[in-house]
C-alpha positions as semicolon CSV with decimal commas, in nm:
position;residue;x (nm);y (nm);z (nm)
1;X;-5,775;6,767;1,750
2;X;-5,503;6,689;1,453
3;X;-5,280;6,474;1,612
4;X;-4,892;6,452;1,460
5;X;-4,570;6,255;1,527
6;X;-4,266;6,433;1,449
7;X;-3,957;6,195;1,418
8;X;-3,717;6,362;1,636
9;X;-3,340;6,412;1,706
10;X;-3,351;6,692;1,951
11;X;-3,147;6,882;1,704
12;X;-3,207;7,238;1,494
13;X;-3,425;7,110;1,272
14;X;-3,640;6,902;1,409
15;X;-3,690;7,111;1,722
16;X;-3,791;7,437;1,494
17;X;-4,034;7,148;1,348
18;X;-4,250;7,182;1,697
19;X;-4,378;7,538;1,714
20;X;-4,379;7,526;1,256
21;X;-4,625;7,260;1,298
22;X;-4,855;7,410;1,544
23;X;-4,804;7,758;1,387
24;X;-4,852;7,662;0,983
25;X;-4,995;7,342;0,999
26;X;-5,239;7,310;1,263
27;X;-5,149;7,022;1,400
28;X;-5,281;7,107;1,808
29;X;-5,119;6,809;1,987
30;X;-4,752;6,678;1,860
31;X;-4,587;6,378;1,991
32;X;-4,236;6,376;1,934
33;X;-4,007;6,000;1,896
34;X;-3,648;5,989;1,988
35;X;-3,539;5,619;1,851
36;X;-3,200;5,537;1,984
37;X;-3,025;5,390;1,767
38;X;-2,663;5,362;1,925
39;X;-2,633;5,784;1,977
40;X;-2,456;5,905;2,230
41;X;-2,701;5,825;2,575
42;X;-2,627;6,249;2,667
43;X;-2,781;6,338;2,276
44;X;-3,070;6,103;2,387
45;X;-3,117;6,282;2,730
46;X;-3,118;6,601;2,575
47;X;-3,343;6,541;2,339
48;X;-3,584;6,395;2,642
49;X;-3,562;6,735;2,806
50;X;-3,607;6,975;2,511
51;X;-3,909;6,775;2,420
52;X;-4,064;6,763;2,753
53;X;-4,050;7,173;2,721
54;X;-4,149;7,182;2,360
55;X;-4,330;6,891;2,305
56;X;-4,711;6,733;2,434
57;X;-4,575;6,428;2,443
58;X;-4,258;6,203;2,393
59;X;-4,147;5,844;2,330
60;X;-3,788;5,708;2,365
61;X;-3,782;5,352;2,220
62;X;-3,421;5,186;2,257
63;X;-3,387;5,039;1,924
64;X;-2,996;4,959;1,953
65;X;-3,022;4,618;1,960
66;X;-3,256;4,578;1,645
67;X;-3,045;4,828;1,455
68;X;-2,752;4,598;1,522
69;X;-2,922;4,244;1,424
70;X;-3,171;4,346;1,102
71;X;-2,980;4,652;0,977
72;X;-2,603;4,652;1,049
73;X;-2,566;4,275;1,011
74;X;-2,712;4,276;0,670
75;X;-2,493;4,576;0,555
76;X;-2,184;4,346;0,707
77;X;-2,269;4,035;0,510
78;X;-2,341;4,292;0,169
79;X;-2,016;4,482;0,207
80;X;-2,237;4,765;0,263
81;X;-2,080;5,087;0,043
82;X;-2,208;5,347;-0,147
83;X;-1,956;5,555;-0,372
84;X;-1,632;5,452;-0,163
85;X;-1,779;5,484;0,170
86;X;-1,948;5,332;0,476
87;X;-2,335;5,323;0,506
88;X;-2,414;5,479;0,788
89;X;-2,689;5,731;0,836
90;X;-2,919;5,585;0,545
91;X;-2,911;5,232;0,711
92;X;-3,067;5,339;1,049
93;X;-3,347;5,586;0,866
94;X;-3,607;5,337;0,764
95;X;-3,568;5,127;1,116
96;X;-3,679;5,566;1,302
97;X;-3,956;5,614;1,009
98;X;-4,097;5,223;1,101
99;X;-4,064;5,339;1,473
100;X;-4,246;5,667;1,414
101;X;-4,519;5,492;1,254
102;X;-4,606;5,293;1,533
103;X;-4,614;5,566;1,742
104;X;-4,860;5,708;1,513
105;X;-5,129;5,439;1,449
106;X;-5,122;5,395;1,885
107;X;-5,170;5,700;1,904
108;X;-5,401;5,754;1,590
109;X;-5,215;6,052;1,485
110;X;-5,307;6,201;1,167
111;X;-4,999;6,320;1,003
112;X;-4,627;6,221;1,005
113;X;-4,380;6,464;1,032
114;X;-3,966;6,490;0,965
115;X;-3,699;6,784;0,986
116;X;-3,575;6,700;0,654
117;X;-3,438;6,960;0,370
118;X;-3,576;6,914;0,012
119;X;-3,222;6,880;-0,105
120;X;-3,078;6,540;0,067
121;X;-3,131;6,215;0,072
122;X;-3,301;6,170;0,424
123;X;-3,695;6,301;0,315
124;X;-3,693;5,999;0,062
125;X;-3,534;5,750;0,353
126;X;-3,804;5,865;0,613
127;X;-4,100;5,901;0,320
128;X;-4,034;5,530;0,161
129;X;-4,198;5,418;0,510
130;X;-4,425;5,684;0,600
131;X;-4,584;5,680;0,256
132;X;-4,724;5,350;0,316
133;X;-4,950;5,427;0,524
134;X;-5,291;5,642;0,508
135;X;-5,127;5,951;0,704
136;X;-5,047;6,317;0,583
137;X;-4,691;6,372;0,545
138;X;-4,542;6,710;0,700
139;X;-4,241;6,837;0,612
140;X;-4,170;7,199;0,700
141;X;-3,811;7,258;0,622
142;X;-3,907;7,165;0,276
143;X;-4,232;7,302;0,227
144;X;-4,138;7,614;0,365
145;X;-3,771;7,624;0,219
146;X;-3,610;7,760;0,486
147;X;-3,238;7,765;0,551
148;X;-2,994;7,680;0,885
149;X;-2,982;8,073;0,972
150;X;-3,315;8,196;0,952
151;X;-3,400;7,818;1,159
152;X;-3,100;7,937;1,429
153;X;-3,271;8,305;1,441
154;X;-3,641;8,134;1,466
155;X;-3,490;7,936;1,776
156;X;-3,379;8,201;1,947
157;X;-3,700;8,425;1,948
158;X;-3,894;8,123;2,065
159;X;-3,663;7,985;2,326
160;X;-3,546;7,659;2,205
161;X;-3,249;7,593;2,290
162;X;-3,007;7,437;1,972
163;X;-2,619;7,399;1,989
164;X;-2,544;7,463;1,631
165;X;-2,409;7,830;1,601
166;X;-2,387;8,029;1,320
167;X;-1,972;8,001;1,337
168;X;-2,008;7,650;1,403
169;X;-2,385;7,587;1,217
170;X;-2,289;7,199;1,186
171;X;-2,549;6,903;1,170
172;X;-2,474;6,583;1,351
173;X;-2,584;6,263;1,289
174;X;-2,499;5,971;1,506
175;X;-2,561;5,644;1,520
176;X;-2,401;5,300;1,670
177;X;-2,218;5,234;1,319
178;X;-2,145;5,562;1,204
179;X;-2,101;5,966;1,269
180;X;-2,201;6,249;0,997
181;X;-2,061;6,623;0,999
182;X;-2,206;6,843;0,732
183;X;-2,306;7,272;0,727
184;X;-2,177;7,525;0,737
185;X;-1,818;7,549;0,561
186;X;-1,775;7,177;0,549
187;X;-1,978;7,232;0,243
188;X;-1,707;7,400;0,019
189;X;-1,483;7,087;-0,135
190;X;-1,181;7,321;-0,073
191;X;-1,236;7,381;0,275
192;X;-1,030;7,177;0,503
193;X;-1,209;7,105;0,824
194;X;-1,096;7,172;1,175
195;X;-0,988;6,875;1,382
196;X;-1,241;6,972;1,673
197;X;-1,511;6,809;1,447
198;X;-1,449;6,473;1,450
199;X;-1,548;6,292;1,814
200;X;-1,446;5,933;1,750
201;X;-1,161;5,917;1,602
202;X;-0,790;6,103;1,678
203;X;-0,581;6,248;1,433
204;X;-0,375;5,990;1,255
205;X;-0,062;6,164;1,322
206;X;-0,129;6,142;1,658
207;X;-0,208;5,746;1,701
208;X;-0,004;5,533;1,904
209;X;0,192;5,223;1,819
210;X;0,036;4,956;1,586
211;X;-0,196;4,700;1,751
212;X;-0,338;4,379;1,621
213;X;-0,667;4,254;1,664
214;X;-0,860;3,946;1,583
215;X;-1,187;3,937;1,436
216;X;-1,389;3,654;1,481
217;X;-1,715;3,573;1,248
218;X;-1,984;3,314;1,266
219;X;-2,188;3,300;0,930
220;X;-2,082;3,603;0,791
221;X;-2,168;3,750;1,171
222;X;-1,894;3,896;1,401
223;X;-1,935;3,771;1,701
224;X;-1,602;3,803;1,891
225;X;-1,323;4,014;1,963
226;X;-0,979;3,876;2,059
227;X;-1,083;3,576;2,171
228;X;-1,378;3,709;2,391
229;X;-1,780;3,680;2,233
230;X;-1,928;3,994;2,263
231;X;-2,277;4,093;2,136
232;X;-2,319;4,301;1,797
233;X;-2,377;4,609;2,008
234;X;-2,045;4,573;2,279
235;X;-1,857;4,488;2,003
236;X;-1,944;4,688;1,783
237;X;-1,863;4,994;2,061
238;X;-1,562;4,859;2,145
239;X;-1,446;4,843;1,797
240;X;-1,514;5,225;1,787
241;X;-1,332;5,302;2,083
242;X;-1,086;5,051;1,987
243;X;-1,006;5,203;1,584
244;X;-1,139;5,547;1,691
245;X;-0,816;5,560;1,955
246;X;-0,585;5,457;1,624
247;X;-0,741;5,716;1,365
248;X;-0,927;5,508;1,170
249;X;-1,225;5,538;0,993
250;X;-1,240;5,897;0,891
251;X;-1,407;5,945;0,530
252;X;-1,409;6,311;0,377
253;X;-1,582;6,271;0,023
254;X;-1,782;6,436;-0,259
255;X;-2,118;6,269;-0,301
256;X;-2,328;6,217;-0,537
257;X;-2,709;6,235;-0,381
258;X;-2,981;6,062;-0,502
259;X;-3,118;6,370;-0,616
260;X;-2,814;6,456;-0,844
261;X;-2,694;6,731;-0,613
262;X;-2,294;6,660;-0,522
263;X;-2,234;6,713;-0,196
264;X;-1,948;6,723;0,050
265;X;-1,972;6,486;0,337
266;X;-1,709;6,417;0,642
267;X;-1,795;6,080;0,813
268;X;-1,643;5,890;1,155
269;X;-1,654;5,491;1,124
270;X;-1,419;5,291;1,297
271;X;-1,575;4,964;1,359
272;X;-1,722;4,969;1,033
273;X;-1,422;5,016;0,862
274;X;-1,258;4,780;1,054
275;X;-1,563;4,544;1,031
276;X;-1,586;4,534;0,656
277;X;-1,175;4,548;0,589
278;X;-1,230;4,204;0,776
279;X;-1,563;4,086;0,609
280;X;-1,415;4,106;0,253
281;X;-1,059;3,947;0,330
282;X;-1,216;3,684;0,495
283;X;-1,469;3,578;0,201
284;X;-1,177;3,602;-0,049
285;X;-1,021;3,304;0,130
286;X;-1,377;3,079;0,127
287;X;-1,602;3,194;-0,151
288;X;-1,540;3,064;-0,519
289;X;-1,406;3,294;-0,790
290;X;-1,756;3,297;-0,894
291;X;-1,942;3,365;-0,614
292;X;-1,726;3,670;-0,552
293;X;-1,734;3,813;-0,914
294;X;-2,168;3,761;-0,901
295;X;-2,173;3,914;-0,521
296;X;-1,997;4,180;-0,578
297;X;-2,291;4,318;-0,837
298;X;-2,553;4,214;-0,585
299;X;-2,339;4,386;-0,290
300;X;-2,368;4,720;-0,505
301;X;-2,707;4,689;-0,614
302;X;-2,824;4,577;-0,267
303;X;-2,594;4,916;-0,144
304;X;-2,777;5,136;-0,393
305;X;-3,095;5,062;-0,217
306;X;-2,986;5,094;0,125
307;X;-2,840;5,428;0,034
308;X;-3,227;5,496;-0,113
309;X;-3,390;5,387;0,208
310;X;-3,553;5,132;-0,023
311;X;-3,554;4,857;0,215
312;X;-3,958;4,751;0,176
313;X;-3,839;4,695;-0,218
314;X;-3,936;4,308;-0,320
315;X;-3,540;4,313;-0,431
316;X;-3,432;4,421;-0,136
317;X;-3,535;4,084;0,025
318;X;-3,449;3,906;-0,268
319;X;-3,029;4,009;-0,262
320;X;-3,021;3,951;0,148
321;X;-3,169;3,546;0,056
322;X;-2,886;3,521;-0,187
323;X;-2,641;3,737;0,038
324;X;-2,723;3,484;0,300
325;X;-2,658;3,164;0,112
326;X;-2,334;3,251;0,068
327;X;-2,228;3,381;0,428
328;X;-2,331;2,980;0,552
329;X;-1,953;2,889;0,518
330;X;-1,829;3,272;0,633
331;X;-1,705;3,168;0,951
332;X;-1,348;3,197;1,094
333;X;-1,088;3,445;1,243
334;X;-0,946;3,790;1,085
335;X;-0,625;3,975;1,243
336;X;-0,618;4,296;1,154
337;X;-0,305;4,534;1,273
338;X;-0,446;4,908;1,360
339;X;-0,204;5,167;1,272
340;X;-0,227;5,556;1,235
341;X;-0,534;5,581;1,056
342;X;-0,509;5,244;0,840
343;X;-0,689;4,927;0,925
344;X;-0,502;4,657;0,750
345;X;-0,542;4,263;0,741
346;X;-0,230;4,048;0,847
347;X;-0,357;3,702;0,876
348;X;-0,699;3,515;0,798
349;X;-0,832;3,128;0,855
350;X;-1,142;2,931;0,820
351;X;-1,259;2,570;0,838
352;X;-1,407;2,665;0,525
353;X;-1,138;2,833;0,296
354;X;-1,055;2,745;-0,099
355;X;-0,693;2,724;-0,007
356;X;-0,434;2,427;-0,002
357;X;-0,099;2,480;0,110
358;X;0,022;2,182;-0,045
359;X;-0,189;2,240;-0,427
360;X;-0,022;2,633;-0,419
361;X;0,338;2,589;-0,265
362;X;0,617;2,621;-0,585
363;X;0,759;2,298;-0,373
364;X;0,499;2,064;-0,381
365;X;0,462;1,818;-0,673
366;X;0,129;1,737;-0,599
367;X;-0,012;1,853;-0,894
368;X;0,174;1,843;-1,238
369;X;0,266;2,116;-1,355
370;X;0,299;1,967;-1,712
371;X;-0,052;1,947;-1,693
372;X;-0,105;2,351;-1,733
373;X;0,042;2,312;-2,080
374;X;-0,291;2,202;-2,259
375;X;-0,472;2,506;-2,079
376;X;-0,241;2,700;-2,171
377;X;-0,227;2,620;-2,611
378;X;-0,645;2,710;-2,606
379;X;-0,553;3,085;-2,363
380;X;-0,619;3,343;-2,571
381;X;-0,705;3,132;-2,876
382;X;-0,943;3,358;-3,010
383;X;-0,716;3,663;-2,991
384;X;-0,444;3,501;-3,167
385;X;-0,666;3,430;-3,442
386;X;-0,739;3,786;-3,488
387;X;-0,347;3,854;-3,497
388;X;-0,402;3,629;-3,798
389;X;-0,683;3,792;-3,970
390;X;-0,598;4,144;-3,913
């Protein structure tokens, strides 16, 4: 009996994956994984009961915590950004493959399955993992190039219920740190999407009154909220609830896959915006000029990968050792004030900063000024040289 385990969502895709596996595959017995990562707990339930229909067997493994600690705290201490926005859904695809696969070898399934298209990013996320092992690798919407409508029409003749319509055909993606909305119209860069998409966050416009906040970090960690430790998970949920309420965190972008294909993406993130707004002020005030200038290559390059799903790559490991030398001395407190859309710093301190009072202030004496002059006669000696020449 081919055995398969089918990385599953409980949405369109993935549940079409079910019967297209049996039907042009022959896998006889699939075992569908639901890996909660932070979605919401009703997506998780749902996802329970559709595969208990459609399904011979399910796992739900609560990964929320672990998604938090070796994923989302890593992508805070890296700055974690890809073309201008927050990593969200690539960051949480390796941790569902790694799940999936030890589903597979207790169960010692013969093939590994995901509801991925052959045109975004998510196949090489999910395959990075899976293709280390021994198994066959499934991946019907690809192999069989199929398309949202004729998916929504396949649905309906075989009773599987989907909520993605063909006047509303959008696909959802949700994690702890991060919601995607793409299909459909979103697609067209000149479309302007309809408010009832976004979940998390209210319209700007309609925000209330500023509020300030204050961040607290712990070796490049957060670890409180005004005042009041929380762990990564309440925090980070509160900080949702807390920037979602003020409108911020909404990202509407043109992408540029990994595959070369632009695409148009609309993104929620409001405790990741508000997260990282804090992050970067606050190592401005302790690192060295140096240490920012090198990080901020490794931060990219380490953000390039994560976008990839390349997180078993030797260089991987090697950025988060140097990423983590430098967060040692990242403690202290951020205030940030939340305001119609716009998550903006208004005060930072650490035990730890590169900043005197005293050495700055135009009214201290503390250092001679006279002292600059000598800097000053070799600045932009070379270049005056060349006035010379030329």
């Amino acid at each position: 009996m081919k055995k398969v385990v089918l990385a599953y969502s409980g949405g369109l895709d993935t549940s079409v994956c079910i019967p297209l596996l049996k039907e042009h595959y022959g896998c006889e017995y699939v075992i569908t994984v639901t890996v909660d990562v932070g979605q919401p707990g009703k997506e998780v339930r749902q996802a329970e009961e559709k595969a208990a229909r459609i399904s011979d067997k399910h796992y739900t493994i609560d990964a929320r915590d672990e998604f938090v600690r070796d994923y989302v705290f890593p992508l805070i201490k890296a700055n974690g950004s890809y073309e201008g926005y927050v990593l969200g859904t690539s960051i949480a695809r390796p941790l569902i493959a790694k799940k999936s696969v030890e589903v597979a070898q207790k169960e010692k399934a013969h093939a590994l399955a995901h509801g991925c298209t052959g045109k975004g990013n998510d196949q090489l996320r999910f395959e990075a993992v899976f293709r280390n092992t021994a198994l066959e690798v499934i991946a019907p919407m690809r192999d069989m190039n199929l398309t949202r409508d004729w998916e929504m029409e396949y649905a309906k003749k075989h009773g599987i219920p989907v909520a993605a319509t063909k006047s509303k055909p959008w696909s959802v993606d949700e994690n702890i740190w991060s919601r995607s909305i793409e299909g459909g119209r979103l697609e067209e860069p000149d479309f302007i999407p309809p408010e009832e998409i976004f979940e998390w966050t209210v319209s700007p416009e309609n925000a209330p009154d500023a509020e300030v906040i204050n961040i607290g970090f712990e070796r490049g960690v957060p670890v409180s909220l005004n005042g009041r430790t929380l762990d990564g998970v309440s925090l980070i949920s509160e900080l949702n609830r807390l920037g979602g309420s003020h409108g911020v965190g909404r990202t509407d972008m043109i992408e540029d896959r990994v595959l070369g294909l632009k695409a148009r993406e609309n993104y929620e993130h409001p405790a990741a915006t508000i997260l990282l707004t804090a992050h970067r002020d606050l190592e401005k005030l302790v690192l060295t000029r140096d240490e920012l200038r090198f990080k901020s290559i490794v931060d990219e390059t380490w953000s390039e990968l994560a976008y990839k799903g390349l997180v078993d790559e030797p260089l991987y490991s090697d950025l988060n050792a140097f990423i983590d030398k430098t967060q040692e001395r990242l403690s202290g407190n951020v205030k940030i004030r939340l305001y119609k859309g716009s998550a903006k710093v208004v005060a930072r301190e650490s035990p730890f900063a590169l900043y005197s009072a005293d050495l700055s202030s135009f009214d201290s004496k503390t250092i001679d000024q006279k002292d600059a002059e000598g800097y000053c006669k070799y600045h932009g000696f070379q270049a005056r040289m060349f006035k010379k020449i030329c």
